[in-house]
Backbone of each chain as nested JSON, in Angstrom:
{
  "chains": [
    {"id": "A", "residues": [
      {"number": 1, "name": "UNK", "atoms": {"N": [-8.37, 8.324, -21.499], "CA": [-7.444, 8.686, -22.573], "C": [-6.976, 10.14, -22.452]}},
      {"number": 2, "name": "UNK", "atoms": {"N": [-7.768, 10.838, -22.492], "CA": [-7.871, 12.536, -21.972], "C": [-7.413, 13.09, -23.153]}},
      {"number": 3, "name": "UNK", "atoms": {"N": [-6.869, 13.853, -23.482], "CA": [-7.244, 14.98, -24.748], "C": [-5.939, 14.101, -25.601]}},
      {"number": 4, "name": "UNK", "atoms": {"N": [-6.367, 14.278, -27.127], "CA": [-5.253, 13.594, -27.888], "C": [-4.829, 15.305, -28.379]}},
      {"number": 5, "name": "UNK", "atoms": {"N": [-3.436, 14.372, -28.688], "CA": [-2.383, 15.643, -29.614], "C": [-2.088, 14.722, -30.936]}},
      {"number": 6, "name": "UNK", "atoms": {"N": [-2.657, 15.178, -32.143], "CA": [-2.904, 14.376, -33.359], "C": [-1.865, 15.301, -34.212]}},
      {"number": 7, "name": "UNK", "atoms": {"N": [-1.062, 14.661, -34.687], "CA": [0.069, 15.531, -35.842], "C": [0.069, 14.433, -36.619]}},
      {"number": 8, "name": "UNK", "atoms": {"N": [-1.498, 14.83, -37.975], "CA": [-1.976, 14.016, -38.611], "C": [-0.844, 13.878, -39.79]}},
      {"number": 9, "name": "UNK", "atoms": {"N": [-0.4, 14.913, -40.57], "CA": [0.765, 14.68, -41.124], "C": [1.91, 13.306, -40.71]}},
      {"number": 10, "name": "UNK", "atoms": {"N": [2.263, 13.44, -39.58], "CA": [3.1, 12.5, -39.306], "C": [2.725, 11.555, -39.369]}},
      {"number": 11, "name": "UNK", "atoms": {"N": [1.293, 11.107, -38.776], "CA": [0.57, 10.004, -38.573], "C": [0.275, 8.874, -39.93]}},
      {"number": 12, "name": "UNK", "atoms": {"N": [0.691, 10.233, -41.033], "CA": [0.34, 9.415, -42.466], "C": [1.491, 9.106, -42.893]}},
      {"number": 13, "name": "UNK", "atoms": {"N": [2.885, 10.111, -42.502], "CA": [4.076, 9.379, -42.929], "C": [4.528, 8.187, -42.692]}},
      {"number": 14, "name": "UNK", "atoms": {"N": [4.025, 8.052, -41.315], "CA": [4.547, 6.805, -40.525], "C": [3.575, 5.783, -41.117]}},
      {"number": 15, "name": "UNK", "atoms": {"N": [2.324, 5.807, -41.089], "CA": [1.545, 4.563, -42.105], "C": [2.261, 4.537, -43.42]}},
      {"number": 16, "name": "UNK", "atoms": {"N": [2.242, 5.225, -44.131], "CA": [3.433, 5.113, -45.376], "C": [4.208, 4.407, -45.66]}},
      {"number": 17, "name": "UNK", "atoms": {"N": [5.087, 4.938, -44.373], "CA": [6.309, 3.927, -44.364], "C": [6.196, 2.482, -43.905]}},
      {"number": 18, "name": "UNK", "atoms": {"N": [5.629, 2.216, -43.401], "CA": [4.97, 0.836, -42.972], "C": [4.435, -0.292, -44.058]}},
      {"number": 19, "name": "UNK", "atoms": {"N": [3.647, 0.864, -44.594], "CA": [3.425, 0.078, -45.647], "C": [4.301, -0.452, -46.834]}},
      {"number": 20, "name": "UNK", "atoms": {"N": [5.107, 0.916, -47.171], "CA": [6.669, 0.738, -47.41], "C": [7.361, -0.601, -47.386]}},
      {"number": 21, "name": "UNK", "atoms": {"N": [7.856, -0.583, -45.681], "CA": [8.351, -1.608, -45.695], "C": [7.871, -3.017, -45.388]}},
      {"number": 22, "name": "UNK", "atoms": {"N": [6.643, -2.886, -44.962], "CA": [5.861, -4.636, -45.195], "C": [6.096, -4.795, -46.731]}},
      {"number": 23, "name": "UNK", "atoms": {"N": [5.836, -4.344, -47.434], "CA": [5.659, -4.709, -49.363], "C": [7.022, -5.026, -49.286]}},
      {"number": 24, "name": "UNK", "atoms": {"N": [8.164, -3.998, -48.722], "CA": [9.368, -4.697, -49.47], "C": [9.531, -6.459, -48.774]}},
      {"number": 25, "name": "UNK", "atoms": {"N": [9.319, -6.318, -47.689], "CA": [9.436, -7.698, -46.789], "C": [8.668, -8.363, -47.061]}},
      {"number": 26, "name": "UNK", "atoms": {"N": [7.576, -8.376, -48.235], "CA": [6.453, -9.318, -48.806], "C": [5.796, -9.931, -47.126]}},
      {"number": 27, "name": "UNK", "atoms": {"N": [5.065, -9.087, -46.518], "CA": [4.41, -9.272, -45.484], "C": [2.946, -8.825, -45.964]}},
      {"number": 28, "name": "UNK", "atoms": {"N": [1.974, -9.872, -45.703], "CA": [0.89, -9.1, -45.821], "C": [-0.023, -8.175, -44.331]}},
      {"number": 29, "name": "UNK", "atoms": {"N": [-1.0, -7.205, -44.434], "CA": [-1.604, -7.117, -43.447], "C": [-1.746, -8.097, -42.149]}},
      {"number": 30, "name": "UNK", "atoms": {"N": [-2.154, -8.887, -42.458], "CA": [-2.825, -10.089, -42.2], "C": [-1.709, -10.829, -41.076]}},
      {"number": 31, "name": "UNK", "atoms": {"N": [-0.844, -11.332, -41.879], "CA": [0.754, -11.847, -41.893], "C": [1.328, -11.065, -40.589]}},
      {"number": 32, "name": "UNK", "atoms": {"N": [1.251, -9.575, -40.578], "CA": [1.932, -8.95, -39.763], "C": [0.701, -8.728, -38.625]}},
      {"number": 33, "name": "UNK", "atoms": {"N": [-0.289, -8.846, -38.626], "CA": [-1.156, -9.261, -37.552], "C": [-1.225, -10.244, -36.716]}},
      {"number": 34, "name": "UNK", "atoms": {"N": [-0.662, -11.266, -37.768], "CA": [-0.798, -12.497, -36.805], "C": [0.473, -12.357, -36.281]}},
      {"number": 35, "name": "UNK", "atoms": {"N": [1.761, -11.934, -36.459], "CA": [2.955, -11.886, -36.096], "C": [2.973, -10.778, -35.133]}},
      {"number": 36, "name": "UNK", "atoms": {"N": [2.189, -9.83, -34.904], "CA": [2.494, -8.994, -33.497], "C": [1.21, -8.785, -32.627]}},
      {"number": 37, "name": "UNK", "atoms": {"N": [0.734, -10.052, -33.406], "CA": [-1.241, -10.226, -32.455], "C": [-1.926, -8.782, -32.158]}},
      {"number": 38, "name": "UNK", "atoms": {"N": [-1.192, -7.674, -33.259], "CA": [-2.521, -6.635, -33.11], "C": [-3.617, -7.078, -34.186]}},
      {"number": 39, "name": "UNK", "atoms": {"N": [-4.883, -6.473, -33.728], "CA": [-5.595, -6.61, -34.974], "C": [-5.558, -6.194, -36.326]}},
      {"number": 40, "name": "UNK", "atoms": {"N": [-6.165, -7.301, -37.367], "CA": [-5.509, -6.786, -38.687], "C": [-6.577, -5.739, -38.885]}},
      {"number": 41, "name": "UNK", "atoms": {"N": [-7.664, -4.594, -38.428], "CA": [-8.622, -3.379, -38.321], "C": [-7.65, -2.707, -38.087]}},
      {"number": 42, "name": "UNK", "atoms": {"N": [-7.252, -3.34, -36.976], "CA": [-5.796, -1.848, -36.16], "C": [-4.692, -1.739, -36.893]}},
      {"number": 43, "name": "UNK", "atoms": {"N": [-4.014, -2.912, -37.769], "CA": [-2.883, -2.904, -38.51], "C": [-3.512, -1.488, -39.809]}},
      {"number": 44, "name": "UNK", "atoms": {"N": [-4.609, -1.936, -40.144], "CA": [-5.044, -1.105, -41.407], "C": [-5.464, 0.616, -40.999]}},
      {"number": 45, "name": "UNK", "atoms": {"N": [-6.06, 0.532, -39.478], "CA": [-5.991, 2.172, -39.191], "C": [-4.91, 2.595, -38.955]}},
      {"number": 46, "name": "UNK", "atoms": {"N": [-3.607, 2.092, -38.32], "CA": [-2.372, 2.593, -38.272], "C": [-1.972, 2.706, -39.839]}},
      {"number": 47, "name": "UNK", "atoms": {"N": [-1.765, 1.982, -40.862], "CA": [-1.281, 2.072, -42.073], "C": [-2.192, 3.353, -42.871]}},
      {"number": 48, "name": "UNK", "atoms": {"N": [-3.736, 3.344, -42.515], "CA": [-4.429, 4.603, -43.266], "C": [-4.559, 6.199, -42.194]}},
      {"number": 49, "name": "UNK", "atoms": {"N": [-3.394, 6.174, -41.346], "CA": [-3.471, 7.336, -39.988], "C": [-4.555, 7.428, -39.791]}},
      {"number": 50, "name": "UNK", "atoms": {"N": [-5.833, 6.207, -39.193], "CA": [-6.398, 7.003, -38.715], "C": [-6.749, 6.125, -36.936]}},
      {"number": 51, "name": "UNK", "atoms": {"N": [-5.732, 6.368, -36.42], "CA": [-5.337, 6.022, -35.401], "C": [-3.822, 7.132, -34.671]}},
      {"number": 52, "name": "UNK", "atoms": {"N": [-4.205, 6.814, -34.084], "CA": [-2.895, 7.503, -32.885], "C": [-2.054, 6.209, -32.536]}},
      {"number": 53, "name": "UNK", "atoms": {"N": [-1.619, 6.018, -32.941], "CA": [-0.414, 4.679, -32.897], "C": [0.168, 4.604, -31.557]}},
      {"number": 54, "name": "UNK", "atoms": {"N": [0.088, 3.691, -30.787], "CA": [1.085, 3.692, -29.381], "C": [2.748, 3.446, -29.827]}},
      {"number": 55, "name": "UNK", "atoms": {"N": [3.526, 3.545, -28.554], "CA": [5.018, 3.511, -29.274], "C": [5.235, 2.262, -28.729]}},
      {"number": 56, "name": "UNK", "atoms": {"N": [4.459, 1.807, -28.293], "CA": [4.655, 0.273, -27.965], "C": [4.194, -0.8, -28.95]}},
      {"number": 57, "name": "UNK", "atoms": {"N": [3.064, -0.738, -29.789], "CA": [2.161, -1.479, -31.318], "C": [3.743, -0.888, -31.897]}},
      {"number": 58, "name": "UNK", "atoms": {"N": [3.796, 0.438, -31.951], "CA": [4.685, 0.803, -33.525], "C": [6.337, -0.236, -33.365]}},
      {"number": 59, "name": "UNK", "atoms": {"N": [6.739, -0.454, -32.053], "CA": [7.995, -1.264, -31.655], "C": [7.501, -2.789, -32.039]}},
      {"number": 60, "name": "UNK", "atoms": {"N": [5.951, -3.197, -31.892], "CA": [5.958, -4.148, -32.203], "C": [5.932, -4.417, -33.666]}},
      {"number": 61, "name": "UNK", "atoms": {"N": [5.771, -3.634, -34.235], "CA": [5.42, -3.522, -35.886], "C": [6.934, -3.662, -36.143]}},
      {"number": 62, "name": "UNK", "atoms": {"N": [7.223, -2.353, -36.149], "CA": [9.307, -2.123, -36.495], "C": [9.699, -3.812, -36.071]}},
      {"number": 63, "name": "UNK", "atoms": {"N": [9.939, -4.376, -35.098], "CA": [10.573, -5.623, -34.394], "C": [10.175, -6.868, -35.572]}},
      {"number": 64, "name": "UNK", "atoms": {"N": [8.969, -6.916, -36.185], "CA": [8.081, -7.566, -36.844], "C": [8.796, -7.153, -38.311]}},
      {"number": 65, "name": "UNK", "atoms": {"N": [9.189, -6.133, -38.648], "CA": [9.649, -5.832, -40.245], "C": [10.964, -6.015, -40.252]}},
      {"number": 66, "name": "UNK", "atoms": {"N": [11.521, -6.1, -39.044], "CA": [12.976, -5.776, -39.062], "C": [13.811, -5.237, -39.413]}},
      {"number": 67, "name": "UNK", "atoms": {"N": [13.427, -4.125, -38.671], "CA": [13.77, -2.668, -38.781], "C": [13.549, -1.938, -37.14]}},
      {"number": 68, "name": "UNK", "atoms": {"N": [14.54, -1.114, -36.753], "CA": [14.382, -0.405, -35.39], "C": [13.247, 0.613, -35.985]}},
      {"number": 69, "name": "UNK", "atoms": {"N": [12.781, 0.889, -34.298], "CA": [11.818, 2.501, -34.463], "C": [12.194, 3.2, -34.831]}},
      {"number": 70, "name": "UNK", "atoms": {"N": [13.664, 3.49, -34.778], "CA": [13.875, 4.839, -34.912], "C": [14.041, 5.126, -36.695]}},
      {"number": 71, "name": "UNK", "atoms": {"N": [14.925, 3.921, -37.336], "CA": [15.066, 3.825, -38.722], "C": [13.41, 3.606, -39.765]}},
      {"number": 72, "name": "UNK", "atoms": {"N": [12.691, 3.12, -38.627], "CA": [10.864, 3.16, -39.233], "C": [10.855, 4.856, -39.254]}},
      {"number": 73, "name": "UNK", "atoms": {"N": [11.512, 5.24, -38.016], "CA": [10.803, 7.198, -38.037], "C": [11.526, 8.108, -39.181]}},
      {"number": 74, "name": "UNK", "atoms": {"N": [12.411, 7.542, -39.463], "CA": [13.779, 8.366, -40.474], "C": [13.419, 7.87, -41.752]}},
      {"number": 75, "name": "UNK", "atoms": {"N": [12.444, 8.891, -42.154], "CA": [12.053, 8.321, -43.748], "C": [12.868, 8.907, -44.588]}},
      {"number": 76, "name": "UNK", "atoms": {"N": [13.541, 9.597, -44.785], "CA": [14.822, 9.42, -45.566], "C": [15.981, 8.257, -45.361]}},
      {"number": 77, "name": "UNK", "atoms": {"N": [15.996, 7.853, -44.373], "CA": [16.733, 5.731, -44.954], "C": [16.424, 4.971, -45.638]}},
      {"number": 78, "name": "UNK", "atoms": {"N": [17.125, 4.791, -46.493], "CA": [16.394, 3.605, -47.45], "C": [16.627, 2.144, -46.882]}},
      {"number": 79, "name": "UNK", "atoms": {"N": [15.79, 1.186, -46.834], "CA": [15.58, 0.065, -46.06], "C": [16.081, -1.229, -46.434]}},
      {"number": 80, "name": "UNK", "atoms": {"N": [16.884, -1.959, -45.908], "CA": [17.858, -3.017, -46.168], "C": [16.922, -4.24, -46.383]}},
      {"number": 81, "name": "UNK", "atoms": {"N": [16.933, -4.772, -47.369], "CA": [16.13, -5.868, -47.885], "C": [16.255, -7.412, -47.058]}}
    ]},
    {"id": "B", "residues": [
      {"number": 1, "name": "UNK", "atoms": {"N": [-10.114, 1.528, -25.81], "CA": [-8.675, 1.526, -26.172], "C": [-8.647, 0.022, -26.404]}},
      {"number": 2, "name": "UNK", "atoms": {"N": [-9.184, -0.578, -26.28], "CA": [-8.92, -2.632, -26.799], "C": [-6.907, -2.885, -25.49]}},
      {"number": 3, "name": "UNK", "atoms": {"N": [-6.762, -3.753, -26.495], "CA": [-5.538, -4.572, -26.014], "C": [-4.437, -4.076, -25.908]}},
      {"number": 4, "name": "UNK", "atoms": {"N": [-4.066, -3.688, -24.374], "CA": [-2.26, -2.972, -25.063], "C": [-1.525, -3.86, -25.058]}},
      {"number": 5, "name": "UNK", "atoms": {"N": [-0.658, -2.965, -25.494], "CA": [0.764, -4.303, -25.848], "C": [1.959, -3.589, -25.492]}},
      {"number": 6, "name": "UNK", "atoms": {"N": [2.297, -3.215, -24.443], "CA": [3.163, -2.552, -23.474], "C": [4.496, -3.389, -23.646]}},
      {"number": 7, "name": "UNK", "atoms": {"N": [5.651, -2.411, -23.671], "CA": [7.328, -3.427, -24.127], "C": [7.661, -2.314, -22.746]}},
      {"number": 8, "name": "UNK", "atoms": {"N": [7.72, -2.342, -21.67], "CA": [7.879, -1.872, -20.322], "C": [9.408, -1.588, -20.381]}},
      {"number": 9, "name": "UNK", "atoms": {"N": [10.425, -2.779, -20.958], "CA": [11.514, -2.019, -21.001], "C": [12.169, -0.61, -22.237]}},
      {"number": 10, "name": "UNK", "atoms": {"N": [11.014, -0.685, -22.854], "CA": [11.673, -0.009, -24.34], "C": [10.898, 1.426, -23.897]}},
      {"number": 11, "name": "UNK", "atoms": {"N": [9.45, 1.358, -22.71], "CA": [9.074, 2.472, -22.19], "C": [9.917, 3.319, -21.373]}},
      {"number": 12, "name": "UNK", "atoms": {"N": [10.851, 2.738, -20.415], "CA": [11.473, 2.7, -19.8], "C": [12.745, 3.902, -19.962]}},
      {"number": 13, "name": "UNK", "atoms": {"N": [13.568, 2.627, -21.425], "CA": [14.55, 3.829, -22.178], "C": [13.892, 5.177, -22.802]}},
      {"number": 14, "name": "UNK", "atoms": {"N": [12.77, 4.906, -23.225], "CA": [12.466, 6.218, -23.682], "C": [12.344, 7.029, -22.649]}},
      {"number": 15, "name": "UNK", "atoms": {"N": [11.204, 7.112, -21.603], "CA": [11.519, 8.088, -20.229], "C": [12.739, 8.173, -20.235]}},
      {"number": 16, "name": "UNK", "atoms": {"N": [13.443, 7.398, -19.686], "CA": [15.078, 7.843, -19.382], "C": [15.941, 9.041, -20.647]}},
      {"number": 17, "name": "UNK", "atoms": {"N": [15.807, 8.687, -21.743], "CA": [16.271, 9.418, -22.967], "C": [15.589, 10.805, -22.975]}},
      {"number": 18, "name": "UNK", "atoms": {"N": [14.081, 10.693, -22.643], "CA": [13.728, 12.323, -22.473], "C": [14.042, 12.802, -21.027]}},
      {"number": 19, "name": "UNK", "atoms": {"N": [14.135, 12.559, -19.967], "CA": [14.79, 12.946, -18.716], "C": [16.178, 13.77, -19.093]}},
      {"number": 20, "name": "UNK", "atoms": {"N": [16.728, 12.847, -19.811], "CA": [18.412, 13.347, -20.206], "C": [18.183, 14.703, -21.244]}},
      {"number": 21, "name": "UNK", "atoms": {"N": [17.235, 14.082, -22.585], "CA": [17.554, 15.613, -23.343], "C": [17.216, 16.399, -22.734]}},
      {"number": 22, "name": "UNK", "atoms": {"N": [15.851, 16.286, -21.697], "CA": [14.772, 17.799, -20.965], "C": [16.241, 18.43, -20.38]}},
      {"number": 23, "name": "UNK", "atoms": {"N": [16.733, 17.848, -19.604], "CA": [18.25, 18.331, -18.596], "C": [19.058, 18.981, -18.993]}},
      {"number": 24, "name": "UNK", "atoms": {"N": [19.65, 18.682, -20.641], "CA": [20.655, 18.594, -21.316], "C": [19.962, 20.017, -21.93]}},
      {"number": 25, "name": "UNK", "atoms": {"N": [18.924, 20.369, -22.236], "CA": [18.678, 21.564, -22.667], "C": [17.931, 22.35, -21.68]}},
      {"number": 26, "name": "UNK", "atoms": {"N": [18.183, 21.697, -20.371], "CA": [17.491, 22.81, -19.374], "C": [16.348, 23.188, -19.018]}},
      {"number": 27, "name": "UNK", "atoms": {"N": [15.219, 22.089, -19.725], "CA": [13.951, 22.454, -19.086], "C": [13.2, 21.501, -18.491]}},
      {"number": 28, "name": "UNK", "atoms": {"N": [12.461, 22.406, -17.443], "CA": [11.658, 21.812, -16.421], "C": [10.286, 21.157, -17.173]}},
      {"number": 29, "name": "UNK", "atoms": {"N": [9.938, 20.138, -16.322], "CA": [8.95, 19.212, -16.259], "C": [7.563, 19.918, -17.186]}},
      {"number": 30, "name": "UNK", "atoms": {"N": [8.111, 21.038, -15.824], "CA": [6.533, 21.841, -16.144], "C": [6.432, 23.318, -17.841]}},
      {"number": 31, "name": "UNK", "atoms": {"N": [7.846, 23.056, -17.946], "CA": [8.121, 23.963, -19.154], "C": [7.482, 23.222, -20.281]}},
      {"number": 32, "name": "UNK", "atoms": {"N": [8.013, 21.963, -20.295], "CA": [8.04, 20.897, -21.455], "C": [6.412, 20.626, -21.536]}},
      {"number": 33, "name": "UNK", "atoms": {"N": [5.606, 20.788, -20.471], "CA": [4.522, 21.067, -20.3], "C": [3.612, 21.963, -20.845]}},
      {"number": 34, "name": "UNK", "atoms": {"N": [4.161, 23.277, -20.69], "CA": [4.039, 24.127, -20.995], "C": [4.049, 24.417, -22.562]}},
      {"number": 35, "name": "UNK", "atoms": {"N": [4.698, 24.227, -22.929], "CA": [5.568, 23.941, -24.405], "C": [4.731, 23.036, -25.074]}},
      {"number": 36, "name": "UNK", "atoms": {"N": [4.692, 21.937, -24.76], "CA": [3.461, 21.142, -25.636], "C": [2.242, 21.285, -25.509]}},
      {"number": 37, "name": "UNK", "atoms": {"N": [1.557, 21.64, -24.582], "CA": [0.298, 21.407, -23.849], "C": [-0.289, 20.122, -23.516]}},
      {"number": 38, "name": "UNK", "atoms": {"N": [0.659, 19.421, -23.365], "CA": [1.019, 18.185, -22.053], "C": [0.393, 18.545, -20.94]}},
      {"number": 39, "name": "UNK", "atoms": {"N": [-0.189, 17.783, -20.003], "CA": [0.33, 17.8, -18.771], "C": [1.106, 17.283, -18.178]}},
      {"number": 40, "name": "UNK", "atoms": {"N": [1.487, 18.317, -16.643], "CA": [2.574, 18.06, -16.297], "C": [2.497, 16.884, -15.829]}},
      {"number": 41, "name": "UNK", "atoms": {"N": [1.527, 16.124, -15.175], "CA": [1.221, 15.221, -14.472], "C": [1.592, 13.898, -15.962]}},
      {"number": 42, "name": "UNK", "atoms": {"N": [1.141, 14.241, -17.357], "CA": [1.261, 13.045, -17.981], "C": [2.481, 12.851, -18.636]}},
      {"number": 43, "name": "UNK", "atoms": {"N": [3.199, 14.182, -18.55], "CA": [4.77, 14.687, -18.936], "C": [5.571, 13.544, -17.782]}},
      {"number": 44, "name": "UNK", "atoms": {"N": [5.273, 13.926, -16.665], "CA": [5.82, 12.481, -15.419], "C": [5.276, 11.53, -15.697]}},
      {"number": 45, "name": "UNK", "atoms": {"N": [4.341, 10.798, -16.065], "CA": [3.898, 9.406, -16.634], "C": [4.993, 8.742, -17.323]}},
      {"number": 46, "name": "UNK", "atoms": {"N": [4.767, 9.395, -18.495], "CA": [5.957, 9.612, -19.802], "C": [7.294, 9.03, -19.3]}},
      {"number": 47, "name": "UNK", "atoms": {"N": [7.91, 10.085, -18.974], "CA": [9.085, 10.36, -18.323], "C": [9.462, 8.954, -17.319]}},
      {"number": 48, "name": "UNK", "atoms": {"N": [8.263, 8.431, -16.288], "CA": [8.269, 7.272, -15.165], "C": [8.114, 5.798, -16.059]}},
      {"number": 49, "name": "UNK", "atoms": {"N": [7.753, 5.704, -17.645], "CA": [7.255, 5.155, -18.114], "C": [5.872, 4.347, -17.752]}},
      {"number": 50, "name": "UNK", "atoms": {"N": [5.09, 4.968, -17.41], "CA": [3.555, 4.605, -16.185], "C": [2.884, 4.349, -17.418]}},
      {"number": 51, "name": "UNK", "atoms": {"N": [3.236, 4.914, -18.789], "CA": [2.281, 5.149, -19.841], "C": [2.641, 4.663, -20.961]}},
      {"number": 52, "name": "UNK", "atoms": {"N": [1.895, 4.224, -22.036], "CA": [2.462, 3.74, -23.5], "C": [2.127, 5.202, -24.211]}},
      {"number": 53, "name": "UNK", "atoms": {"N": [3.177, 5.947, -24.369], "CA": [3.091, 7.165, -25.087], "C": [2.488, 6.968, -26.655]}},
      {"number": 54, "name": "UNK", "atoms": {"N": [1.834, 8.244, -26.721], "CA": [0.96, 7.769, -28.458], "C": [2.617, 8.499, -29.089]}},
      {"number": 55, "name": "UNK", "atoms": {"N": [2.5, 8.124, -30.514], "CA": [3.766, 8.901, -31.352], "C": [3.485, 9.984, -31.303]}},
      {"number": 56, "name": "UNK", "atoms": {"N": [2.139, 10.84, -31.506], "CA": [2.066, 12.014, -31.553], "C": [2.214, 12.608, -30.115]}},
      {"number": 57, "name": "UNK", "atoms": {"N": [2.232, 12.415, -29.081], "CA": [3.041, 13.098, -27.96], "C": [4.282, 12.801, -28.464]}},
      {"number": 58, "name": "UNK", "atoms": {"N": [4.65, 11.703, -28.583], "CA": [5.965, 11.703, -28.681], "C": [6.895, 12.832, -29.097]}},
      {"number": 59, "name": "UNK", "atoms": {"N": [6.059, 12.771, -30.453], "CA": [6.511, 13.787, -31.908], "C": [6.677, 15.401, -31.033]}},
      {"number": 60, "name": "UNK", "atoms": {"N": [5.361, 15.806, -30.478], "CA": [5.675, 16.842, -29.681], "C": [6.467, 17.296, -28.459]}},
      {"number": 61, "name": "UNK", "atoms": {"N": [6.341, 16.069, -27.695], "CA": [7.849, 16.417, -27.253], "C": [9.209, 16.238, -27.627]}},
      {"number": 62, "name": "UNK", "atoms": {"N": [9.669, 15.732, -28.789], "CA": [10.689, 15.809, -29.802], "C": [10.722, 16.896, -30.058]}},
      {"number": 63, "name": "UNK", "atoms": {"N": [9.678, 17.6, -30.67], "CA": [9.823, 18.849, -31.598], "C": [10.534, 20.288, -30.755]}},
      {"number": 64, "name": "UNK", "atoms": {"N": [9.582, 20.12, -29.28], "CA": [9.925, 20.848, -27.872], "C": [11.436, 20.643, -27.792]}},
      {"number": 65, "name": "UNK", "atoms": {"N": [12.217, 19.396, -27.666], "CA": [13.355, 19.271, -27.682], "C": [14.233, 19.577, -28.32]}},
      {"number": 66, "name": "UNK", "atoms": {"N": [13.888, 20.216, -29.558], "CA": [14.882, 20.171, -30.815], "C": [15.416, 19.019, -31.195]}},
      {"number": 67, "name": "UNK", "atoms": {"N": [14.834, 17.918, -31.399], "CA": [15.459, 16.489, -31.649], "C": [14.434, 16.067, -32.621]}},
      {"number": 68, "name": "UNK", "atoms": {"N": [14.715, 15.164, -33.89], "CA": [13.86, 14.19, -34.162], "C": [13.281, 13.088, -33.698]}},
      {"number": 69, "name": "UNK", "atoms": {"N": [12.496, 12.19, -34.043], "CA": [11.969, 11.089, -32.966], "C": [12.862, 10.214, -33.344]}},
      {"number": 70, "name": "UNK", "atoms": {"N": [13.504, 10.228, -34.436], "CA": [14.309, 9.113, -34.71], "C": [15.215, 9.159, -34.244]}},
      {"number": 71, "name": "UNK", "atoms": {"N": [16.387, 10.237, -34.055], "CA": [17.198, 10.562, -32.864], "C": [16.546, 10.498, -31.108]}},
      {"number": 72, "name": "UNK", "atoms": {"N": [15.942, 10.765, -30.993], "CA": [15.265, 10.673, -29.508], "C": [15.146, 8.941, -29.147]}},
      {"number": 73, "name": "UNK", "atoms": {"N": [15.207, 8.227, -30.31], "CA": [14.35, 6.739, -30.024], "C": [15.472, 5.66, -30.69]}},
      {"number": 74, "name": "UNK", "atoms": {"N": [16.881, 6.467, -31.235], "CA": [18.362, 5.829, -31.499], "C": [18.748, 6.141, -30.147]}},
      {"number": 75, "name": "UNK", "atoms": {"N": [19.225, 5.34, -29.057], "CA": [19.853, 5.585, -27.762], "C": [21.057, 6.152, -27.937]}},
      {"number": 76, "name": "UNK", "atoms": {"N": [21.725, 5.208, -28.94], "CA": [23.039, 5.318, -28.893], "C": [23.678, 6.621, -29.363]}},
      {"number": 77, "name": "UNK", "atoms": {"N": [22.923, 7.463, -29.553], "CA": [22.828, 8.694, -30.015], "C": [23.67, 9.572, -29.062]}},
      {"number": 78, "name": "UNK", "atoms": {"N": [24.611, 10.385, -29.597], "CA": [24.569, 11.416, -28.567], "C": [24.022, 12.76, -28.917]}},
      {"number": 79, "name": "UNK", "atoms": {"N": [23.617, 13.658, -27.643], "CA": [22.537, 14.999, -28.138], "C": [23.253, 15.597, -28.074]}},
      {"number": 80, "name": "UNK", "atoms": {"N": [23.312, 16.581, -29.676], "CA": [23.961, 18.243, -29.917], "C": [23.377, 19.044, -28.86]}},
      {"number": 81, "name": "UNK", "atoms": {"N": [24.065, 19.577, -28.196], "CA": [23.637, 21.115, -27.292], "C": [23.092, 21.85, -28.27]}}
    ]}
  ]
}
């Protein structure tokens, strides 16, 4: 793995927003686990930052809410129902 | 690290998208390196897409760039000088 670079701030915005937008999409944990076959442990450390999120899980998450990465990273968008 | 879940082409555009901004604002491999405390060696990973970048590199080499991640990870974007 070799040394992490943790920008824990961000790490909690981005669980935030996730969580954000699963609730609006009435997705549960669970729901969106089985839909991007990460684990629902790993769905819940990405949603509570305490994980380092790959940008490959977070594309599968975004793809899964339907929503791009980049509009998941732009938390000032408000999210199309 | 458990199960990755690698999207090889979406790694792909991203290397390519930071290749272009590093260029577009003129810095070397080993600057951007420098600048984050990256290595240079995982700065070329990145860049080759060899690697599933965590967000928080990501975030730091965004920040290095003067770009957001959400701009860095919208393609269709074009970059302010």
């Amino acid at each position: 793995m070799g040394k992490q670079y943790r920008d824990q701030e961000y790490l909690v915005k981005i669980g935030k927003r996730i969580v954000e937008i699963r609730d609006l999409r009435k997705i549960t944990q669970e729901k969106l686990a089985e839909l991007t076959e990460i684990d629902t442990r790993q769905i819940g450390r990405i949603e509570r930052a305490e994980t380092n999120v790959s940008i490959s899980s977070l594309k599968l998450i975004a793809d899964h809410l339907k929503i791009s990465v980049s509009d998941l990273l732009d938390f000032s968008k408000s999210i199309e129902k």
